[in-house]
N, CA, C and O of each residue as an XYZ file, in Angstrom:
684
protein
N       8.121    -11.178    -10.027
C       9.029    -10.422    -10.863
C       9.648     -9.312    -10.008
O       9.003     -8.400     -9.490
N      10.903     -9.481     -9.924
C      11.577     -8.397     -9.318
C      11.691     -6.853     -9.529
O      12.097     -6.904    -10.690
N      11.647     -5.899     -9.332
C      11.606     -4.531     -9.951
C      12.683     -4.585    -10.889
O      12.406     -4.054    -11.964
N      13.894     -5.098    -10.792
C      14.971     -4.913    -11.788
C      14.431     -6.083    -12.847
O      15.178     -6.067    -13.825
N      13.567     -6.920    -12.963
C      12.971     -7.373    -14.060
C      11.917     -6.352    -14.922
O      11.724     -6.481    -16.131
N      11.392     -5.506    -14.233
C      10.716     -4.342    -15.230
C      11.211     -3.627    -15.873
O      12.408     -3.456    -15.647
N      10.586     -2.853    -16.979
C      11.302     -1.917    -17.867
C      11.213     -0.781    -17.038
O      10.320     -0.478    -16.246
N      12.319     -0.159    -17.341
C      12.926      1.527    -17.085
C      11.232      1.779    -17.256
O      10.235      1.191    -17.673
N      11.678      3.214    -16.567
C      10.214      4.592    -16.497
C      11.235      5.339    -16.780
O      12.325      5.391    -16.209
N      10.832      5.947    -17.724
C      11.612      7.608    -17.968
C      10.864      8.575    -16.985
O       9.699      8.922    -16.793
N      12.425      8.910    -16.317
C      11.739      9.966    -15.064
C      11.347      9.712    -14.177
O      10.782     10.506    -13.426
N      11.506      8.573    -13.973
C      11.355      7.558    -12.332
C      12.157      6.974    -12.119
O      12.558      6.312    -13.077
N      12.798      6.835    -11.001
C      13.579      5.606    -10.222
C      12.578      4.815     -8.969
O      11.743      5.177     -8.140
N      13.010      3.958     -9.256
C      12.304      3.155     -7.804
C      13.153      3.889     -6.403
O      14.378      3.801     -6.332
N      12.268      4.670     -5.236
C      13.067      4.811     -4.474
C      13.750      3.513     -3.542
O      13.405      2.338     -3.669
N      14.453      3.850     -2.896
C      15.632      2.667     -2.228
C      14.852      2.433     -1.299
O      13.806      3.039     -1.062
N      15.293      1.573     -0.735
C      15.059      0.854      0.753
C      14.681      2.247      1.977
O      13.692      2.481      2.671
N      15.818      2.850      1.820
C      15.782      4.086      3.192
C      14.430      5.248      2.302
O      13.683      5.698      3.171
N      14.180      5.568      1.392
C      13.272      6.362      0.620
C      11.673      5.752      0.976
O      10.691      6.331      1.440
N      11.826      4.702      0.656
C      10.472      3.946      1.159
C      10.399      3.689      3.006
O       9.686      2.938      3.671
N      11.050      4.289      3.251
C      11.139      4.032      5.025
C      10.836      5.565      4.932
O       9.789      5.872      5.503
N      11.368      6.377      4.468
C      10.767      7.945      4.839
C       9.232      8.073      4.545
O       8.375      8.663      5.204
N       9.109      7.337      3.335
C       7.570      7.568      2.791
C       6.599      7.183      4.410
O       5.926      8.037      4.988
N       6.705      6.181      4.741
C       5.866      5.609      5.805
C       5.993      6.348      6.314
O       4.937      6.967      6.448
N       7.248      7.021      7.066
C       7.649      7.323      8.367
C       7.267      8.752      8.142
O       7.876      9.413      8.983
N       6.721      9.328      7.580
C       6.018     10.486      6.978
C       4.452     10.421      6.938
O       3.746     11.429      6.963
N       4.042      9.306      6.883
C       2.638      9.178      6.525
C       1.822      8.764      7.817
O       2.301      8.112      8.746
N       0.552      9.223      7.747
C      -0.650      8.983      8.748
C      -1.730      8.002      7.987
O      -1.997      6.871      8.395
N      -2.292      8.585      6.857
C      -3.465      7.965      6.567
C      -3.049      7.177      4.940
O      -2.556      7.696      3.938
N      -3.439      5.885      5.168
C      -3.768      5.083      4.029
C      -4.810      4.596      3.227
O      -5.496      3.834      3.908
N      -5.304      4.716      1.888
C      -6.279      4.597      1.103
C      -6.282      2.986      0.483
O      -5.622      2.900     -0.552
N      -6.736      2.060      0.813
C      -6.413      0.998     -0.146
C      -7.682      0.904     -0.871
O      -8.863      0.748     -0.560
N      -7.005      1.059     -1.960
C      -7.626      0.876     -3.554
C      -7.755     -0.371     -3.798
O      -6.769     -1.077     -3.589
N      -9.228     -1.110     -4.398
C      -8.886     -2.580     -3.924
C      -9.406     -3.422     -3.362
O      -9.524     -4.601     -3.694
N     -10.062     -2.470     -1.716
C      -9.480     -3.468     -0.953
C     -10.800     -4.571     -0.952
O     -11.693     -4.313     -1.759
N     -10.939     -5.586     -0.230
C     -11.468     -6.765     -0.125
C     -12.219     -7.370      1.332
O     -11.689     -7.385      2.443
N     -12.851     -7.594      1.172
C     -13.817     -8.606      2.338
C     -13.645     -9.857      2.805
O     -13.853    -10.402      3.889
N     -12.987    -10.386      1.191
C     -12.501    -11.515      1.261
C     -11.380    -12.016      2.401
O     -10.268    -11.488      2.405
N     -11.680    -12.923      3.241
C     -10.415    -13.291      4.074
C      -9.028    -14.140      2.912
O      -7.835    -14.156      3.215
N      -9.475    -14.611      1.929
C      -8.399    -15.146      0.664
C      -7.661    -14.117      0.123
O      -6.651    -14.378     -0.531
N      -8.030    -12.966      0.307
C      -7.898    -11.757     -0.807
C      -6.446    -11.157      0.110
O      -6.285    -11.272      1.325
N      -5.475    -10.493     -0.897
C      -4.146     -9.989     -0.359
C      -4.230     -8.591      0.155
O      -3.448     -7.977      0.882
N      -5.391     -8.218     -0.405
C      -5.894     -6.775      0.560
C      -6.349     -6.739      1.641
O      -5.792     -6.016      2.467
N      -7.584     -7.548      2.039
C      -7.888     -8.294      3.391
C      -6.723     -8.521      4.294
O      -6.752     -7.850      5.326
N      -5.677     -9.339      4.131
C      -4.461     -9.421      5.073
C      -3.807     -7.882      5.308
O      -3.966     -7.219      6.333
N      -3.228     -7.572      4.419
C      -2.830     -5.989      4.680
C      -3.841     -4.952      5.234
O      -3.588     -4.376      6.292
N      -4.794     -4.742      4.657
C      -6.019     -3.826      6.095
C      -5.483     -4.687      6.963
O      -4.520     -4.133      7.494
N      -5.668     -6.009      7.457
C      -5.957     -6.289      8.816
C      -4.785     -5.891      9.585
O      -4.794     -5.381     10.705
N      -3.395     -6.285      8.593
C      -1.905     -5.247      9.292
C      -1.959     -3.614      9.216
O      -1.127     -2.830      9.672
N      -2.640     -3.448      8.821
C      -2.728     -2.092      8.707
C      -3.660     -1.279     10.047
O      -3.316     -0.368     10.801
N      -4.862     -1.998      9.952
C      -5.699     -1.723     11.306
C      -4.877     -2.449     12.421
O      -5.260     -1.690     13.311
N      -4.041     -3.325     13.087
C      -3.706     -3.414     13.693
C      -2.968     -2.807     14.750
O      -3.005     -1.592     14.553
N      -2.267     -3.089     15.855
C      -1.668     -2.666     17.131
C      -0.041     -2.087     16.212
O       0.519     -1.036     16.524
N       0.434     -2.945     15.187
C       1.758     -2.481     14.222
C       2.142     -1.196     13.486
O       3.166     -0.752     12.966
N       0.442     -0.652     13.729
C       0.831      0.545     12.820
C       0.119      1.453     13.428
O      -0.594      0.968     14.307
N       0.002      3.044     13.248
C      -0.804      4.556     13.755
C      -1.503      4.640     12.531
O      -2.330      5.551     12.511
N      -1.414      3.942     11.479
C      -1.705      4.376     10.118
C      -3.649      4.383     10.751
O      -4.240      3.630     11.525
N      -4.189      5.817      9.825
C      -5.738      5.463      9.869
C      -6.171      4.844      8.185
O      -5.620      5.278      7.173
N      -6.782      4.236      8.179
C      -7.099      3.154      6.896
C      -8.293      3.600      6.358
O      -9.248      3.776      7.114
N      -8.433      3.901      4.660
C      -9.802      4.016      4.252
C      -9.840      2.860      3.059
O      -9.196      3.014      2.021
N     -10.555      1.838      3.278
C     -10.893      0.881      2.406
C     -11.685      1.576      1.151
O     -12.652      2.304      1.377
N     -11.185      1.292     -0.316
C     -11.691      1.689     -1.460
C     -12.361      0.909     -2.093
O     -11.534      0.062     -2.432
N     -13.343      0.605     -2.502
C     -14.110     -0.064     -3.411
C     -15.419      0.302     -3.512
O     -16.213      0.623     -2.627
N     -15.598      0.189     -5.100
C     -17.238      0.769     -5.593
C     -17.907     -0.325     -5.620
O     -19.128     -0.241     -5.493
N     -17.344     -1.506     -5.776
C     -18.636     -2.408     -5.211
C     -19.144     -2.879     -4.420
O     -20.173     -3.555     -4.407
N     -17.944     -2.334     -3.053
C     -18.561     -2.797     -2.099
C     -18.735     -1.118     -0.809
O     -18.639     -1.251      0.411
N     -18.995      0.311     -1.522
C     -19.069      1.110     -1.147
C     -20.309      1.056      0.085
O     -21.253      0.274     -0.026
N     -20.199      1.790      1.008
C     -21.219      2.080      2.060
C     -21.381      0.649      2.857
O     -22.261      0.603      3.717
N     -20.516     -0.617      2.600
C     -20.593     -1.468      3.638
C     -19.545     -1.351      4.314
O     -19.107     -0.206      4.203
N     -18.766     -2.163      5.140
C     -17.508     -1.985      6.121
C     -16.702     -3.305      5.470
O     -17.040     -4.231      4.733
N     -15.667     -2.970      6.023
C     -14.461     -4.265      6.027
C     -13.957     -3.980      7.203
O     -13.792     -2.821      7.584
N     -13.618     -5.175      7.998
C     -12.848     -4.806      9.674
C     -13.384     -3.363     10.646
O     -12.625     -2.781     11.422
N     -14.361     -3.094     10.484
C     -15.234     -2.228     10.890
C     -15.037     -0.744     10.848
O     -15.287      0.207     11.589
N     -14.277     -1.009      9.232
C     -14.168      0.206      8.648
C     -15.044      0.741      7.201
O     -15.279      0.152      6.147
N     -15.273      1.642      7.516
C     -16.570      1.837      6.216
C     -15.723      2.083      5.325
O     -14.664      2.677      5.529
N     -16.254      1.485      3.845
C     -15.763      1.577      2.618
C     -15.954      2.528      1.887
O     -17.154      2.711      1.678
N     -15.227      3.293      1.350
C     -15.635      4.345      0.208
C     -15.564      3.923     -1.176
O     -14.715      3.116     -1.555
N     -16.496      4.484     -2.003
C     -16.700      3.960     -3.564
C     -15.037      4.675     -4.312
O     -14.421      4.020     -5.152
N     -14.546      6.031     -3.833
C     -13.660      5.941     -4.636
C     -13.056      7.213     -4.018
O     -13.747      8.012     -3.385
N     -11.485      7.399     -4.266
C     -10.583      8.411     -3.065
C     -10.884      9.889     -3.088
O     -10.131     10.702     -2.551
N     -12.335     10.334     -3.907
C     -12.950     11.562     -4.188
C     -13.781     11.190     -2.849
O     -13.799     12.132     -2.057
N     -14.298     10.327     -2.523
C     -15.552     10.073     -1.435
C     -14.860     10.336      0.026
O     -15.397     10.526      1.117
N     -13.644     10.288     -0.296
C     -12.885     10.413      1.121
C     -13.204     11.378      2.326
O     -14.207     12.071      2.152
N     -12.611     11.529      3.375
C     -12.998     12.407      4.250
C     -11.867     13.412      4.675
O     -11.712     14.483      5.263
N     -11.216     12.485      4.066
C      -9.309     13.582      4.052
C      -8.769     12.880      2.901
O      -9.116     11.849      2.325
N      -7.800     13.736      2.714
C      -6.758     13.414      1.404
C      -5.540     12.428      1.961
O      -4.695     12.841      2.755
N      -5.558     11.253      1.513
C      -4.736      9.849      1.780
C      -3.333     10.598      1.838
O      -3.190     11.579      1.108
N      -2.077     10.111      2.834
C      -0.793     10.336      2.394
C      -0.461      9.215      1.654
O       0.708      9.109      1.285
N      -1.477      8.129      1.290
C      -0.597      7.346      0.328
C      -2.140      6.320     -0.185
O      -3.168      5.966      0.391
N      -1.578      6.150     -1.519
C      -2.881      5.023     -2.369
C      -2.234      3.938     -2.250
O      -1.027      4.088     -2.441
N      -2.639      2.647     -1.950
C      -1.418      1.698     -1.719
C      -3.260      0.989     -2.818
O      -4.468      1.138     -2.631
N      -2.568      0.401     -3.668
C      -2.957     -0.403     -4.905
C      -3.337     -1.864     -5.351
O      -2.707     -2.548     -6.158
N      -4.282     -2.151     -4.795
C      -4.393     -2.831     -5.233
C      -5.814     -3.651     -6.425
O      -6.970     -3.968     -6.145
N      -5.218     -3.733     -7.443
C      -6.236     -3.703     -8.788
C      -4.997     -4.454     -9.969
O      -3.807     -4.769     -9.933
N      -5.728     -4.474    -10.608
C      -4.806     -5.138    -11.939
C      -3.798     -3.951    -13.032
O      -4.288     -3.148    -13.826
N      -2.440     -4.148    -12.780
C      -1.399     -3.493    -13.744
C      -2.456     -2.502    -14.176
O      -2.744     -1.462    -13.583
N      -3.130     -3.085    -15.577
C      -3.898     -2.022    -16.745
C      -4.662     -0.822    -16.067
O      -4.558      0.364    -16.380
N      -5.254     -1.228    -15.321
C      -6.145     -0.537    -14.164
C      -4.844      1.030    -13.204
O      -5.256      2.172    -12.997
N      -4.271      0.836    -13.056
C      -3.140      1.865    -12.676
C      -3.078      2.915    -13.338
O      -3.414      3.839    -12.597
N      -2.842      3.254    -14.280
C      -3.467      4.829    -14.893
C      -4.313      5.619    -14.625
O      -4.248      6.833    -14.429
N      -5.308      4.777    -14.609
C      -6.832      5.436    -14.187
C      -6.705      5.764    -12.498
O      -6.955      6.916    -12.141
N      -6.311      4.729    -11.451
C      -6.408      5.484    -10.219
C      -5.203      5.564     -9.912
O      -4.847      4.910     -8.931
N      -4.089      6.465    -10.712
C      -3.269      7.294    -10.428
C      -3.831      8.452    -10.907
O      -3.632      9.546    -10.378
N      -4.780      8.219    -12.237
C      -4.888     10.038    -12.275
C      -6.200     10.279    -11.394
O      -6.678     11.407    -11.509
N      -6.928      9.300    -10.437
C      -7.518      9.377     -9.115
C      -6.831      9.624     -8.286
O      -7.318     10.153     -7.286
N      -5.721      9.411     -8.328
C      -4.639     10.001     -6.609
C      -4.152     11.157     -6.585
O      -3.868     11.864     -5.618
N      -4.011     11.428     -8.202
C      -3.413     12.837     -8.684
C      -4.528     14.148     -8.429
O      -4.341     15.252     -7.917
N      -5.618     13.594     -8.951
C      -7.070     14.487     -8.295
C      -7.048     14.979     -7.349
O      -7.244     16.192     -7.266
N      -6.686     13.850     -5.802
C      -7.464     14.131     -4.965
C      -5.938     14.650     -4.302
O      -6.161     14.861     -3.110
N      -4.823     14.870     -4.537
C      -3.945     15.539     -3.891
C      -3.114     14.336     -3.136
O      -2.201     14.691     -2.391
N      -3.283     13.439     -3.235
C      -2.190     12.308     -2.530
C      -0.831     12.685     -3.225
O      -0.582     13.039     -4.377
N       0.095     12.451     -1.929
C       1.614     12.607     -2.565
C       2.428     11.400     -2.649
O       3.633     11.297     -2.878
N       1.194     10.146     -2.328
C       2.449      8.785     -2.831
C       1.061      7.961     -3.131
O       0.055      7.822     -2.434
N       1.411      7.446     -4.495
C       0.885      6.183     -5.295
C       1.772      4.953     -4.973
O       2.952      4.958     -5.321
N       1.185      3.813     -4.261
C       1.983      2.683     -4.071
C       0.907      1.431     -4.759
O      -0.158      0.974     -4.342
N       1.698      1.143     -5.950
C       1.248     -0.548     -6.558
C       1.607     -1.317     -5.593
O       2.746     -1.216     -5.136
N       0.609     -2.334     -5.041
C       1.643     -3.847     -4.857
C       2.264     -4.323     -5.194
O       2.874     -3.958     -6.199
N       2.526     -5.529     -4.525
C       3.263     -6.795     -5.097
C       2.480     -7.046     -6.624
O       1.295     -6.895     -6.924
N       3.966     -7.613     -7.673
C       3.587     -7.665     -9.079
C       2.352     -6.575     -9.626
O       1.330     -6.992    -10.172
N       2.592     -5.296     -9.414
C       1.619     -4.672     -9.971
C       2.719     -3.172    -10.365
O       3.175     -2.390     -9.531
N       2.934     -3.123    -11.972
C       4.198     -2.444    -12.477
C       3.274     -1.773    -13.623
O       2.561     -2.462    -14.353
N       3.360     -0.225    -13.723
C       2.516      0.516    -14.520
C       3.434      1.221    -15.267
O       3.992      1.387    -14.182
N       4.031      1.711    -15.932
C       5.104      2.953    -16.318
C       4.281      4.058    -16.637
O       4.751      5.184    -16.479
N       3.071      3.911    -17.081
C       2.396      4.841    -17.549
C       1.675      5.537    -16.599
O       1.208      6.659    -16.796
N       1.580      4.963    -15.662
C       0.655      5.815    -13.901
C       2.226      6.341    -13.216
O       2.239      7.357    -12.522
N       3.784      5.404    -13.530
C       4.429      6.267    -12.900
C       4.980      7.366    -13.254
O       5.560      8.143    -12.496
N       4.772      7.531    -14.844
C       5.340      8.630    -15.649
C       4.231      9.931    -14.988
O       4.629     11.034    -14.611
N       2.568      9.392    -14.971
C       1.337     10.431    -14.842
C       1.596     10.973    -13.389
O       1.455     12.190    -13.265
N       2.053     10.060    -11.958
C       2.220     10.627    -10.964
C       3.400     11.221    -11.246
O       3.316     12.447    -11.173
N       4.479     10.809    -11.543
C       5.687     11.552    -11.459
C       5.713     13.303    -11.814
O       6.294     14.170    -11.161
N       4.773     13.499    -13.228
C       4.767     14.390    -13.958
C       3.968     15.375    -12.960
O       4.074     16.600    -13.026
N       3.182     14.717    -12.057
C       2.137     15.489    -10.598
C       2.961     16.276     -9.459
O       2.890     17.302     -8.783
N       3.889     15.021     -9.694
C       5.028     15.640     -8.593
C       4.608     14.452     -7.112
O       4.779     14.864     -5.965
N       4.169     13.286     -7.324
C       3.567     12.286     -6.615
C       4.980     11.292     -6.666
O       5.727     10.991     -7.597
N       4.968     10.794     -4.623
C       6.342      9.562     -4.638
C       5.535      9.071     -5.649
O       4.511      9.557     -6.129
N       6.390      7.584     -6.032
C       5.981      6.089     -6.727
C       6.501      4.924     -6.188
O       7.728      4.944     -6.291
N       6.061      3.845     -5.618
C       6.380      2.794     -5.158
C       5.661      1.742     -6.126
O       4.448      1.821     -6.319
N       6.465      0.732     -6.742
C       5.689     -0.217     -7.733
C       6.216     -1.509     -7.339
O       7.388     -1.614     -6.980
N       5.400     -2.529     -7.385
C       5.971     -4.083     -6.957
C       6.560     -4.343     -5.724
O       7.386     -5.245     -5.581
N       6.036     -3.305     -4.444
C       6.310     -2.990     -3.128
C       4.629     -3.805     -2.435
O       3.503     -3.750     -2.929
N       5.023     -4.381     -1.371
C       3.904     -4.483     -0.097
C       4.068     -3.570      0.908
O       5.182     -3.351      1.385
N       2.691     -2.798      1.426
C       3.091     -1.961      1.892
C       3.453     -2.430      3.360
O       4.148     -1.943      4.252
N       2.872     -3.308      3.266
C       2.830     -4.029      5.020
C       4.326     -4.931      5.170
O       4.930     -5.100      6.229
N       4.605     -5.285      4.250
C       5.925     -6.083      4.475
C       6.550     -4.891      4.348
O       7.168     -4.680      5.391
N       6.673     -4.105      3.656
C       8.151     -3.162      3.914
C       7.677     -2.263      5.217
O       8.433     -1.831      6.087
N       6.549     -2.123      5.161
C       6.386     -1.132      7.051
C       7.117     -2.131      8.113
O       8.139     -1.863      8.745
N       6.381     -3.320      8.167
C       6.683     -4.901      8.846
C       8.870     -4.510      9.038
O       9.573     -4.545     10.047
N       9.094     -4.313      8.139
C      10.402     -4.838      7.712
C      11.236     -3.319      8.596
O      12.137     -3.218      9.429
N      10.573     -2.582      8.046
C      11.770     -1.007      9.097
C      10.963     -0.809     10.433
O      11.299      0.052     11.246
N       9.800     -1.706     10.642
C       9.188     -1.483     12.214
C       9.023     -2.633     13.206
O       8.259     -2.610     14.171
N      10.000     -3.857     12.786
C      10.335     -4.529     13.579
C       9.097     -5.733     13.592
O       9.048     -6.411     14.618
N       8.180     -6.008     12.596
C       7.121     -6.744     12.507
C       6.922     -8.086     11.847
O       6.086     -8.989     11.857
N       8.581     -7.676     11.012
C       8.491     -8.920     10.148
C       8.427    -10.291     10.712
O       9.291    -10.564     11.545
N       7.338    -11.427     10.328
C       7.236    -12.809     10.614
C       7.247    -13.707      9.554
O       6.596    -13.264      8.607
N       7.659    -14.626      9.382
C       7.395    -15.326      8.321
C       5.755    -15.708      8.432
O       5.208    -16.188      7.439
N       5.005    -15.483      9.646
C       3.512    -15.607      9.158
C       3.157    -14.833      8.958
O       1.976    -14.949      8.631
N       3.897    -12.859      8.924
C       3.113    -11.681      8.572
C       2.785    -11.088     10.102
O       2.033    -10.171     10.433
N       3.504    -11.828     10.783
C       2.546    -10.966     12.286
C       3.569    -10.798     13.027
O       4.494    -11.608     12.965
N       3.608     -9.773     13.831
C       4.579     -9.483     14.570
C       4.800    -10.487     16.282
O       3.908    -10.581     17.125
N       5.635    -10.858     16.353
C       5.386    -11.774     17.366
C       6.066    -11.151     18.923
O       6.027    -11.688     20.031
N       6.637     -9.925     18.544
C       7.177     -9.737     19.670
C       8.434    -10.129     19.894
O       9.132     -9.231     20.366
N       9.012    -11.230     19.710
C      10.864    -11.866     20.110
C      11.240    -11.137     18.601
O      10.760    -11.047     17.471
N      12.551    -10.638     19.457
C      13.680    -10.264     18.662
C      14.670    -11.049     18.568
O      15.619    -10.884     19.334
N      14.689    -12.196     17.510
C      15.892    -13.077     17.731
C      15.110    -13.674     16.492
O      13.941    -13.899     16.180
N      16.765    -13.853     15.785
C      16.163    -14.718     14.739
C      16.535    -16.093     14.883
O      16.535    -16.711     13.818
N      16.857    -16.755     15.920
C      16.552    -18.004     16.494
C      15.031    -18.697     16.478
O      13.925    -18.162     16.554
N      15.229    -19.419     16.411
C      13.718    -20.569     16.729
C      13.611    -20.777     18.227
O      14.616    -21.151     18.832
N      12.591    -20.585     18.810
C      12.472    -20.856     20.378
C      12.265    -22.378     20.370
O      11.519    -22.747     19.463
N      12.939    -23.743     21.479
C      13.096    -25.031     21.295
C      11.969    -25.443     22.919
O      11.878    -24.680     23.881
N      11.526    -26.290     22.845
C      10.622    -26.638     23.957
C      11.878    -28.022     24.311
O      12.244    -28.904     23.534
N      12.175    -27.857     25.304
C      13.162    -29.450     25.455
C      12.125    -30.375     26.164
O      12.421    -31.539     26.438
């Protein structure tokens, strides 16, 4: 579902293309809410772009059920109060309904950007951050749009290095 398939937020706009390029290009540390162990899981792929050579970003994996173990040999925190610094951004991932609740967790802990994933559209977490004075990014990846203004984009997700949108041919 496209963002222009969601309903209006009173008091929010989706920022643009160049707005979501400042957000990053502003930010150091990322919180994923979410995240996963699972190599299937869409959080798993993004940490792993996220910990990668593509980004400076430092990464704190969120989850209470899997608190005090690691993912990619990063220790997990039960929740963005457990943190060790205050995230420049919650990047989201949990179910729509679930968005209220850890926006008024991002709003707590002083984060200044709440980012839903892909298909994940709240009006009611963007009305609660907005009203904080918190960006909002909804139905955004954070790794494809970093990917996309930092030169990373692949159709497998990985940065390959050639700049050409040609196909390389073996004769």
């Amino acid at each position: 579902m496209a963002e222009a398939d969601h309903p209006p937020v009173d008091g929010w706009t989706p920022p643009t293309a160049l707005g979501r390029q400042r957000i990053l290009d502003r930010s150091e540390t990322v919180a994923v809410v979410g995240a996963s162990s699972s190599l299937a899981r869409a959080s798993y792929f993004v940490l792993t772009y996220l910990l990668s050579s593509s980004t400076d970003f430092e990464v704190y994996p969120v989850n209470p059920r899997l608190a005090g173990t690691e993912i990619l040999g990063r220790k997990v925190y039960g929740s963005l109060a457990d943190l060790p610094v205050i995230p420049d951004i919650v990047d989201v991932f949990r179910r729509s309904e679930d968005l209220p609740a850890v926006a008024d967790e991002a709003i707590a802990v002083g984060a200044p950007v709440f980012w839903a994933q892909l298909g994940l559209w709240s009006p009611e977490a963007a009305r609660r951050c907005v009203a904080a004075g918190l960006d909002v990014v909804m139905d955004r990846c954070l790794k494809i749009e970093h990917a996309r203004f930092h030169g990373g984009l692949h159709l497998s997700g990985f940065d390959t290095g050639v700049i050409s949108s040609r196909r390389s041919y073996q004769h």
